[in-house]
C-alpha atoms as an extended CHARMM CRD file, in Angstrom:
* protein
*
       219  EXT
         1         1  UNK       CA             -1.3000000000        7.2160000000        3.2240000000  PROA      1               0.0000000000
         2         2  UNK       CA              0.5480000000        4.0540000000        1.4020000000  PROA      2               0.0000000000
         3         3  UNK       CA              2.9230000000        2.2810000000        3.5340000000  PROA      3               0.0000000000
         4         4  UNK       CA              4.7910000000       -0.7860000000        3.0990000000  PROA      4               0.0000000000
         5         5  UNK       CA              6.7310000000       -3.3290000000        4.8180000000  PROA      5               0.0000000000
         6         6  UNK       CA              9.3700000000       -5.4320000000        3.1490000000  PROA      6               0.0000000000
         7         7  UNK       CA             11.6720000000       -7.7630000000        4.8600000000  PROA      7               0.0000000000
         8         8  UNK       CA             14.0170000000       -8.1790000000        2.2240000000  PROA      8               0.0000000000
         9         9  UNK       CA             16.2430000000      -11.2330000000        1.2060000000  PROA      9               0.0000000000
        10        10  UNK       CA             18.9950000000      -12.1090000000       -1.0810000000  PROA      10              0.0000000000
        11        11  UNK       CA             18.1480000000      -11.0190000000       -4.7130000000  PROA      11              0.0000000000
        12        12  UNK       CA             19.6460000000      -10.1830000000       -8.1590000000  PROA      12              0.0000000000
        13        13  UNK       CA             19.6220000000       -6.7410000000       -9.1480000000  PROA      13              0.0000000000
        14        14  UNK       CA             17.7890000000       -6.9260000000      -12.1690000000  PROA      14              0.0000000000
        15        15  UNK       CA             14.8450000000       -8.4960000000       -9.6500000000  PROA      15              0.0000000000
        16        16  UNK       CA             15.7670000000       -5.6080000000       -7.1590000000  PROA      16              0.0000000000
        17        17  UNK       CA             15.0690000000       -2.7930000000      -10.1500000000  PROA      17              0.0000000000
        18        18  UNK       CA             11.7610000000       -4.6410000000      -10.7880000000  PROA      18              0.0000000000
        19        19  UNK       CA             11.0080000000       -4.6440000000       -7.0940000000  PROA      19              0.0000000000
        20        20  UNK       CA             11.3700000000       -1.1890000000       -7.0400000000  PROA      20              0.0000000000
        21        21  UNK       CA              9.3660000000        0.1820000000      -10.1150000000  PROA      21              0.0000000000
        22        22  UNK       CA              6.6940000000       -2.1200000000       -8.5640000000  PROA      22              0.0000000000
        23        23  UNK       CA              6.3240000000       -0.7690000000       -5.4450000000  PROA      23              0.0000000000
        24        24  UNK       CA              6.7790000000        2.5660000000       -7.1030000000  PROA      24              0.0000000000
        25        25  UNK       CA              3.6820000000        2.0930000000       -9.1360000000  PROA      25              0.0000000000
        26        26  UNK       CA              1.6320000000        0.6480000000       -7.1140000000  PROA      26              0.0000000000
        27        27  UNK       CA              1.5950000000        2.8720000000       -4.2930000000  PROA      27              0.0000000000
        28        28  UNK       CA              0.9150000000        5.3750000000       -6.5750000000  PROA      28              0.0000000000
        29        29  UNK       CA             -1.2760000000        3.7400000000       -8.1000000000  PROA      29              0.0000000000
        30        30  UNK       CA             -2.7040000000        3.6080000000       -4.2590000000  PROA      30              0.0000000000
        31        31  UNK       CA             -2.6360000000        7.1560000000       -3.8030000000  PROA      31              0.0000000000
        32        32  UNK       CA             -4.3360000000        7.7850000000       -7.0430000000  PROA      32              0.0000000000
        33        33  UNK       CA             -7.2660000000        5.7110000000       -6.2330000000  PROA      33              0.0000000000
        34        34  UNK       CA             -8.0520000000        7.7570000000       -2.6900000000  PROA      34              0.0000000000
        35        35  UNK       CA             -7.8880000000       11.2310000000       -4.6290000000  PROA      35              0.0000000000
        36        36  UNK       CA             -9.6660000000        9.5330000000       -7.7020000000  PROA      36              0.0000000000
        37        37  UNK       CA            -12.6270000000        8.4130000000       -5.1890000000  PROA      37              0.0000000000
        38        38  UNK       CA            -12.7230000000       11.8020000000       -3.4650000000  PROA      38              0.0000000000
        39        39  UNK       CA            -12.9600000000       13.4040000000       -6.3330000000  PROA      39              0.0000000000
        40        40  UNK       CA            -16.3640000000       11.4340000000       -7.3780000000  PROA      40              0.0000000000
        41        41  UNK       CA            -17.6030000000       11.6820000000       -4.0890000000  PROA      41              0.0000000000
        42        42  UNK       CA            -17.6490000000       15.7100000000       -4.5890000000  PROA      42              0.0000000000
        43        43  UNK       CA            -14.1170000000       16.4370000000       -2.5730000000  PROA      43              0.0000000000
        44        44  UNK       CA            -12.4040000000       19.2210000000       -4.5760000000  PROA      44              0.0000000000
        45        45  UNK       CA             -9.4030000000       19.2510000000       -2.5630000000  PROA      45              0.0000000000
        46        46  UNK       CA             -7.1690000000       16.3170000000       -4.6250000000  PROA      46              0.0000000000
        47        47  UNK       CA             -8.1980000000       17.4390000000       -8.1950000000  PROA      47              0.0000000000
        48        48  UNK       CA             -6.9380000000       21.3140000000       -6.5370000000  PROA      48              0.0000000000
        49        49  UNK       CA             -3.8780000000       19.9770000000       -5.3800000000  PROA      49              0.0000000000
        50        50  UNK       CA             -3.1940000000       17.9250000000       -8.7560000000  PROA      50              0.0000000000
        51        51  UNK       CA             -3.6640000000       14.1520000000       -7.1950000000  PROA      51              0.0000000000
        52        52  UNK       CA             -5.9620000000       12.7820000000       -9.3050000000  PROA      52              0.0000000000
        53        53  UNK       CA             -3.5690000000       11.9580000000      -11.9650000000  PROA      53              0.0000000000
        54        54  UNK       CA             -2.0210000000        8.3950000000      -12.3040000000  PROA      54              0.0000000000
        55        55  UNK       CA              1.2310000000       10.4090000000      -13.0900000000  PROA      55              0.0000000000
        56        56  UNK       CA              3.8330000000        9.2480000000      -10.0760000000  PROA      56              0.0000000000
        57        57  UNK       CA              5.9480000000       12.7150000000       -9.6960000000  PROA      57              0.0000000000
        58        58  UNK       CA              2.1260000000       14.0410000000       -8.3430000000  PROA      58              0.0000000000
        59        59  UNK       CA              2.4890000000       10.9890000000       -5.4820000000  PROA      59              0.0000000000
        60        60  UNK       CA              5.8350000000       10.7680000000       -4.8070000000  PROA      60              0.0000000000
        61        61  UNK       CA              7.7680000000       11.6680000000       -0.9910000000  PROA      61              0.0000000000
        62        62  UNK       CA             11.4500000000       11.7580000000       -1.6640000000  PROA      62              0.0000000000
        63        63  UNK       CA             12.1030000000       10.2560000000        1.5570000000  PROA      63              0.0000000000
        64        64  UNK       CA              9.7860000000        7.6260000000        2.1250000000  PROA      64              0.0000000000
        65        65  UNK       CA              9.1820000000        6.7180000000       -1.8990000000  PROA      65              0.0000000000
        66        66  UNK       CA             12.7330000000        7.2170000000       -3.2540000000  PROA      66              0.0000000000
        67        67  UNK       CA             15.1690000000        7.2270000000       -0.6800000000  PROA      67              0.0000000000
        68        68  UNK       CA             14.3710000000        5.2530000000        1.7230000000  PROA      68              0.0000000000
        69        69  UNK       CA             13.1270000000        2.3130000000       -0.6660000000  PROA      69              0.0000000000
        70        70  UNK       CA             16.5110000000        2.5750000000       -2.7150000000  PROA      70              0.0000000000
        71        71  UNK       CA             18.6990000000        2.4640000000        0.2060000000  PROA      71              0.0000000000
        72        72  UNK       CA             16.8280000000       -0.7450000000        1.6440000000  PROA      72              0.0000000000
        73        73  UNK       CA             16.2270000000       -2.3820000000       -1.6200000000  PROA      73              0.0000000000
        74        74  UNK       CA             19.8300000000       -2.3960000000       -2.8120000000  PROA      74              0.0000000000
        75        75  UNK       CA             21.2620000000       -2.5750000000        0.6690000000  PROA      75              0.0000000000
        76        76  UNK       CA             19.6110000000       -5.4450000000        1.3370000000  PROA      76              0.0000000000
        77        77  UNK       CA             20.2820000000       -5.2870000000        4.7080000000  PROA      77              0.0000000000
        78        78  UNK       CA             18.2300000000       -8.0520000000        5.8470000000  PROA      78              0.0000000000
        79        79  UNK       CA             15.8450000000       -6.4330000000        8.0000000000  PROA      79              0.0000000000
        80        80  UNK       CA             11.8270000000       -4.5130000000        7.4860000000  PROA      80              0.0000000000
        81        81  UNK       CA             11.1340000000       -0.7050000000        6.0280000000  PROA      81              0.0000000000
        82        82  UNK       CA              8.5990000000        1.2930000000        6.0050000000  PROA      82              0.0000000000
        83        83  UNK       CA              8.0250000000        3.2410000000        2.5650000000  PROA      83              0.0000000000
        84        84  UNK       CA              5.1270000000        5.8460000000        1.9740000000  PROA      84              0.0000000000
        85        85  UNK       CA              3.4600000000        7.8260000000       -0.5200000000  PROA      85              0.0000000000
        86        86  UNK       CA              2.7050000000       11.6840000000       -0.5630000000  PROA      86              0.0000000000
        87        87  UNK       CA             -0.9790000000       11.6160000000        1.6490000000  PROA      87              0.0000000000
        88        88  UNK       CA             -3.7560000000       12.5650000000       -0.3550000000  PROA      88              0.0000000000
        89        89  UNK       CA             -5.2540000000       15.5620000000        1.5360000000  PROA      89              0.0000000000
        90        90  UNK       CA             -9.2820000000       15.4240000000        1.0400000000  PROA      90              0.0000000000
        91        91  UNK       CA            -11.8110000000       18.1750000000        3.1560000000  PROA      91              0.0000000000
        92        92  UNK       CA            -15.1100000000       16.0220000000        2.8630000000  PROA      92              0.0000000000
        93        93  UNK       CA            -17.0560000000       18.9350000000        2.4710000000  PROA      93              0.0000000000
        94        94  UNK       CA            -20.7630000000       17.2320000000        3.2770000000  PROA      94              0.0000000000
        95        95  UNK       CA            -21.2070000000       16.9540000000        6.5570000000  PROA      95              0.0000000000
        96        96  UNK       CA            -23.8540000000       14.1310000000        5.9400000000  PROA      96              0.0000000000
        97        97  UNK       CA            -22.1160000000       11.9670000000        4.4830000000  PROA      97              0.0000000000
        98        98  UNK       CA            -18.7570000000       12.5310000000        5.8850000000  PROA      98              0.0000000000
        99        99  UNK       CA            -18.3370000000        9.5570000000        7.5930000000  PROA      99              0.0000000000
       100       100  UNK       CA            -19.4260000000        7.6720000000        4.5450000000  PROA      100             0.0000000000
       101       101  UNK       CA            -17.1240000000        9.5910000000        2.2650000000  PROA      101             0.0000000000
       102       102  UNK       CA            -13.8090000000        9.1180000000        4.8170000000  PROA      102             0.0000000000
       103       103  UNK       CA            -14.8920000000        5.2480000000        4.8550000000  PROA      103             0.0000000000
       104       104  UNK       CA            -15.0110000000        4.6400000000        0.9410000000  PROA      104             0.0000000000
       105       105  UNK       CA            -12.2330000000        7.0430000000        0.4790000000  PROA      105             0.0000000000
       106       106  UNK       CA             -9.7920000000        5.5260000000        2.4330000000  PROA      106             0.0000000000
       107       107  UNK       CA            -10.8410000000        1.9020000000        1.4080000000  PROA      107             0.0000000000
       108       108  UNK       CA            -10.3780000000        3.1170000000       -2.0060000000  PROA      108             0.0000000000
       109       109  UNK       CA             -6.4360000000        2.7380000000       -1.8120000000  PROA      109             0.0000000000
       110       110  UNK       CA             -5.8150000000       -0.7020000000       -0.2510000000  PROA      110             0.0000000000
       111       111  UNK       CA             -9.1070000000       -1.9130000000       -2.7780000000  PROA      111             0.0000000000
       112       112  UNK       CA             -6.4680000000       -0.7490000000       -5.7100000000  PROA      112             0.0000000000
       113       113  UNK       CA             -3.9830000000       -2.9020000000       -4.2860000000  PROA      113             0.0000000000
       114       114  UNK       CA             -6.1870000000       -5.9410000000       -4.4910000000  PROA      114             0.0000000000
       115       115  UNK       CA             -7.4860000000       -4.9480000000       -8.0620000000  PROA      115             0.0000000000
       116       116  UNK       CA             -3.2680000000       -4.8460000000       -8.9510000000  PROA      116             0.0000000000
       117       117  UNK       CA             -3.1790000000       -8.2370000000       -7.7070000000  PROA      117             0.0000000000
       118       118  UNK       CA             -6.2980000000       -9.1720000000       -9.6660000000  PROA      118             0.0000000000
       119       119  UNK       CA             -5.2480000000       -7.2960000000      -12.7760000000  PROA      119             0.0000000000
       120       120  UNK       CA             -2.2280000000       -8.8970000000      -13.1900000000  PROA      120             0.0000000000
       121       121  UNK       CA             -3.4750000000      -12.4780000000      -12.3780000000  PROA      121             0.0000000000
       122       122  UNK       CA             -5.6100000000      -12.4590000000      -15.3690000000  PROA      122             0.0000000000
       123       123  UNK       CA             -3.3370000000      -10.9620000000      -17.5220000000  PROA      123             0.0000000000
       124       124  UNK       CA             -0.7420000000      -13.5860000000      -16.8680000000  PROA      124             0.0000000000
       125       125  UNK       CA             -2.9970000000      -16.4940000000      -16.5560000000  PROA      125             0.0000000000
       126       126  UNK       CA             -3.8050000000      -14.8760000000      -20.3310000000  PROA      126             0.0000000000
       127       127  UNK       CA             -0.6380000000      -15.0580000000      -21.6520000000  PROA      127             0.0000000000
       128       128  UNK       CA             -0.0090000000      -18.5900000000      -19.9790000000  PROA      128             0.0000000000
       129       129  UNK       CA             -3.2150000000      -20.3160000000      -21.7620000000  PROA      129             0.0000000000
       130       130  UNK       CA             -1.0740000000      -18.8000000000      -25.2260000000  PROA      130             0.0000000000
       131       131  UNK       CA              2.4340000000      -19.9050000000      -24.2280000000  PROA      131             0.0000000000
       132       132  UNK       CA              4.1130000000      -21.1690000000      -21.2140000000  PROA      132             0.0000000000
       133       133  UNK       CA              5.4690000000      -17.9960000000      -19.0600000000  PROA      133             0.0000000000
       134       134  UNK       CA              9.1600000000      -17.5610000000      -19.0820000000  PROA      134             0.0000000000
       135       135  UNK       CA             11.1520000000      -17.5310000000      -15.6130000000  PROA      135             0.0000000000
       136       136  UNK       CA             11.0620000000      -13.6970000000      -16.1580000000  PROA      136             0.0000000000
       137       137  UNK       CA              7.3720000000      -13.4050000000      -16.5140000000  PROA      137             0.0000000000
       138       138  UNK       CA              6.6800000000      -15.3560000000      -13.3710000000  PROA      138             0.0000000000
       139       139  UNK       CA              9.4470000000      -13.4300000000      -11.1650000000  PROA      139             0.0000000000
       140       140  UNK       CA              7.5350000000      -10.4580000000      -12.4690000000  PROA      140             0.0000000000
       141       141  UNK       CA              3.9920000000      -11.8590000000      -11.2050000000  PROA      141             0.0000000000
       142       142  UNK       CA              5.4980000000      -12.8420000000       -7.8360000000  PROA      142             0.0000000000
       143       143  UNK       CA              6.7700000000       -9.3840000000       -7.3150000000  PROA      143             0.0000000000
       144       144  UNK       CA              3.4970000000       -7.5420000000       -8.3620000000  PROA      144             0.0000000000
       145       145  UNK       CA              1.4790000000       -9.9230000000       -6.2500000000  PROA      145             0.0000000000
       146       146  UNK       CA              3.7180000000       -9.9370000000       -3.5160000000  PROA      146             0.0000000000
       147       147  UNK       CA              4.3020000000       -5.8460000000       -2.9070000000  PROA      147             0.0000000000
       148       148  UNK       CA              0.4000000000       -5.4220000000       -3.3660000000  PROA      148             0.0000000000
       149       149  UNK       CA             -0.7030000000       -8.0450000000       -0.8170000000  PROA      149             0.0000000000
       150       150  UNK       CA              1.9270000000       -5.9950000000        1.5260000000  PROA      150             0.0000000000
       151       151  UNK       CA              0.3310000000       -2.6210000000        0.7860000000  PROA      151             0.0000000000
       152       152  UNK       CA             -3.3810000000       -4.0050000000        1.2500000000  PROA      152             0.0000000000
       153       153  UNK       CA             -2.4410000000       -6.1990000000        4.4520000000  PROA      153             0.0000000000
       154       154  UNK       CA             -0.1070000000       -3.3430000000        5.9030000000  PROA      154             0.0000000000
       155       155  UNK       CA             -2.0120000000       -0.4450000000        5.2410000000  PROA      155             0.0000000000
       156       156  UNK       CA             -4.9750000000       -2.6070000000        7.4830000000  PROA      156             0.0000000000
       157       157  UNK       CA             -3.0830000000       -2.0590000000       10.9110000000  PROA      157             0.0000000000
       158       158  UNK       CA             -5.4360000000        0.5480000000       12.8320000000  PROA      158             0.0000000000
       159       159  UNK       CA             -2.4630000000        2.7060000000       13.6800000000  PROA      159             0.0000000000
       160       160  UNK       CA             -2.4050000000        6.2080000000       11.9910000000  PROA      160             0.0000000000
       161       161  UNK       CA             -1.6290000000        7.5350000000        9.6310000000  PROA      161             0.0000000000
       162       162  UNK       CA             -2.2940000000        3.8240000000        7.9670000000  PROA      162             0.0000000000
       163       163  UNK       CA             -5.6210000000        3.7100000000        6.2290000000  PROA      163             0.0000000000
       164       164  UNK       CA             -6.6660000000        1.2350000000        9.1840000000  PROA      164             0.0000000000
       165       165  UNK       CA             -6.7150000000        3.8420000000       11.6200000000  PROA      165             0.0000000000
       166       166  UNK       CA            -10.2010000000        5.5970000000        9.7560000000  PROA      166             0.0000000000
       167       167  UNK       CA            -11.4640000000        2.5660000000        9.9270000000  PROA      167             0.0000000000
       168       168  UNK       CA            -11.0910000000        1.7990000000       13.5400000000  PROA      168             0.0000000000
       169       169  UNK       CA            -11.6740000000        5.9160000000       14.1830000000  PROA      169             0.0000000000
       170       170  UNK       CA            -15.3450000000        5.4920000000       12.8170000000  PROA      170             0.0000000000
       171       171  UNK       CA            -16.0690000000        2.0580000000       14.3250000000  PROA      171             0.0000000000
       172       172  UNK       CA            -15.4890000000        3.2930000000       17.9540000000  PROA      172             0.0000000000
       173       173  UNK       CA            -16.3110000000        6.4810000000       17.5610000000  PROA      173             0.0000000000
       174       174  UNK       CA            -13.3760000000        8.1900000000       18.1170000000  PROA      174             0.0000000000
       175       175  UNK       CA            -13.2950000000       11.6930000000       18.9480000000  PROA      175             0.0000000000
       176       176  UNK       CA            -11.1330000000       13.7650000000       16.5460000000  PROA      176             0.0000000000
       177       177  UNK       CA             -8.6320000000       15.1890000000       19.1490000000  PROA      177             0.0000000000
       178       178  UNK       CA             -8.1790000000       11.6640000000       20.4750000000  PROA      178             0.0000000000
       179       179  UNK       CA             -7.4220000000       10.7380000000       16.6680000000  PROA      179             0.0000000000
       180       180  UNK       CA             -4.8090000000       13.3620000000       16.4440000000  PROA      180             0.0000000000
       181       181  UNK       CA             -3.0860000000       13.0650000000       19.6300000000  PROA      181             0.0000000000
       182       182  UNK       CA             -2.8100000000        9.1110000000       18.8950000000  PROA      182             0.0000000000
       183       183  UNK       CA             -1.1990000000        9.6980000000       15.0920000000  PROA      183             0.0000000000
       184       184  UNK       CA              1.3330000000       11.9340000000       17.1780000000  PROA      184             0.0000000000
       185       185  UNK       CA              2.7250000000        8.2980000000       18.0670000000  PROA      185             0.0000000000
       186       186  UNK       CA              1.7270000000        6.1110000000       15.5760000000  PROA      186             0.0000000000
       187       187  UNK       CA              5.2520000000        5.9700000000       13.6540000000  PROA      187             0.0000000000
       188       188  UNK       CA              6.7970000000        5.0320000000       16.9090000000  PROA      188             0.0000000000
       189       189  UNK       CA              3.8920000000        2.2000000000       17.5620000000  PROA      189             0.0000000000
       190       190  UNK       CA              4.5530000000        0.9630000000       13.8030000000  PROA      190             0.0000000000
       191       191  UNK       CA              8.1870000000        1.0690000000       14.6220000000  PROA      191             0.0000000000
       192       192  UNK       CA              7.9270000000       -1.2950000000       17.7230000000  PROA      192             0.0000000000
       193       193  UNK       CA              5.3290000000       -3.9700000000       16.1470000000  PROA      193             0.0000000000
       194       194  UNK       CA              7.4480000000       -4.6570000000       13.3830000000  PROA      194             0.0000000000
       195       195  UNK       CA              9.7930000000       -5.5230000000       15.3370000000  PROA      195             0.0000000000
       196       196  UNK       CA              7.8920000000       -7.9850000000       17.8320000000  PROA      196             0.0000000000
       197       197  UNK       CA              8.5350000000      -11.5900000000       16.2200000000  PROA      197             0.0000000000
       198       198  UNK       CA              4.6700000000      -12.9970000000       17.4680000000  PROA      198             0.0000000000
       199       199  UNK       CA              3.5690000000       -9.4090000000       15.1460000000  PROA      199             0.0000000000
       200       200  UNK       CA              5.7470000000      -10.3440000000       12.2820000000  PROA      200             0.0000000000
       201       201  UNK       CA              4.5940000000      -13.7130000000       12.3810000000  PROA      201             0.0000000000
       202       202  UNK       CA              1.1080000000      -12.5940000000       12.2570000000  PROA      202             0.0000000000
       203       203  UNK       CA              1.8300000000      -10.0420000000        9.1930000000  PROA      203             0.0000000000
       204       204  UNK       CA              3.9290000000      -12.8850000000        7.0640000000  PROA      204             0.0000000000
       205       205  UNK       CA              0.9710000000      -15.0580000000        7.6850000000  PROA      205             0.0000000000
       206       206  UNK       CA             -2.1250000000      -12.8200000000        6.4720000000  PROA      206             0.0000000000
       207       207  UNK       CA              0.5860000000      -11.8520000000        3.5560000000  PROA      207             0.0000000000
       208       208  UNK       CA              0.7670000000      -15.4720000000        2.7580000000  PROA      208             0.0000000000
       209       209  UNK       CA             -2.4650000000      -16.0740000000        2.4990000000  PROA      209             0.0000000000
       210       210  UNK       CA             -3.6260000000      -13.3460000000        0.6350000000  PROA      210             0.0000000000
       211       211  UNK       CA             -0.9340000000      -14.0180000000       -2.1430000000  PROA      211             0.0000000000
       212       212  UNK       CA             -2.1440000000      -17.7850000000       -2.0840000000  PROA      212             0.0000000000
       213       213  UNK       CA             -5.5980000000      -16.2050000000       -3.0670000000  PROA      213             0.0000000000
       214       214  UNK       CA             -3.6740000000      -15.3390000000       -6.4440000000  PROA      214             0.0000000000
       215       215  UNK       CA             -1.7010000000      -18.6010000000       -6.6080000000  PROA      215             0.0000000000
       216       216  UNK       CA              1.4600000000      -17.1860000000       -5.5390000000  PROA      216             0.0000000000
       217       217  UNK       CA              2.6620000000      -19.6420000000       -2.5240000000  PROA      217             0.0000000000
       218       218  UNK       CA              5.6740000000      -19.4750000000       -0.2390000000  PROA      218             0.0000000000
       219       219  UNK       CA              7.8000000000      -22.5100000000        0.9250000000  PROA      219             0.0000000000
């Protein structure tokens, strides 16, 4: 599951169109990466159901990729969303290594985020040692940074359905009904931490800092 939170501010629309093929990309690019890693790990379901593909139309929820995004994007009504991705269904067929399997499969998609990040660090630190980057270039940078810190930091909150919640499920040990009856409310948990200041606080902050890790700062 890719989700993302963006509390937007005052933009042009040209950086508003870029925002939004970003975040279109990467979270496919997110949900690519957990069918692409389920698929070497032996799952059959994703490459069944067409998901390992880097083609977007395989990834995309009209509601929480298209709609919603546009709306907030362009509304710009000052306040956080939540966007999402079409889940990448996997079976884990091997009982023995199941809980290995969920682990590196779920990782997989916030990792991709990080590579994004990564990816496009070098390739504009590249074209900076040739010629100093225009105003365009660097707005470009920011954004790609920027959206992929928010999908890796976000999709960290143990609350299903974020990729978080696996993570805390195998830790504890949590049984699979408890799992289940939990993700029941974890839209309406999401809903109420993002909007508790001392929460948003927290999120801006490990944002921050991971952008700072690829030299993009914020005043």
């Amino acid at each position: 599951m890719s989700d993302l939170l963006i509390f937007s501010s005052a933009v042009s629309f040209e950086q508003q169109v870029i925002l939004f093929l970003v975040l279109l990309a990467s979270i496919s690019i997110h949900e690519w990466a957990h069918a692409f890693s389920a698929d070497k790990l032996g799952d059959p379901l994703p490459r069944a159901e067409g998901r390992v593909t880097l083609d977007p139309r395989a990834h995309i929820d009209p509601i929480g990729t298209i709609l919603l995004p546009l709306i907030m994007i362009f509304a710009s009504p000052g306040f956080g969303f939540i966007g999402w991705g079409k889940p990448v269904r996997i079976s884990l067929p091997n009982p023995k290594t199941r809980k290995r399997d969920d682990l590196l499969i779920t990782m997989a998609g916030p990792l991709s985020n990080l590579l994004i990040a990564l990816g496009a660090a070098l390739f504009f630190t590249g074209l900076g040692l040739l010629s100093p980057l225009s105003n365009g270039a660097l707005q470009l940078y920011y954004t790609i940074v920027f959206v992929n810190c928010m999908l890796f930091v976000f999709n960290l909150i143990p609350i299903p359905p974020l990729d978080g919640s696996h993570v805390l499920k195998h830790a504890i040990s949590m049984k699979e009904e408890t799992y289940r009856n939990l993700a029941k409310y974890g839209f309406v948990i999401l809903i109420v931490l993002i909007n508790i200041p001392p929460f948003q606080k927290f999120m801006w902050t490990t944002i921050a800092f991971c952008c700072g890790l690829f030299g993009v700062h914020f005043k």
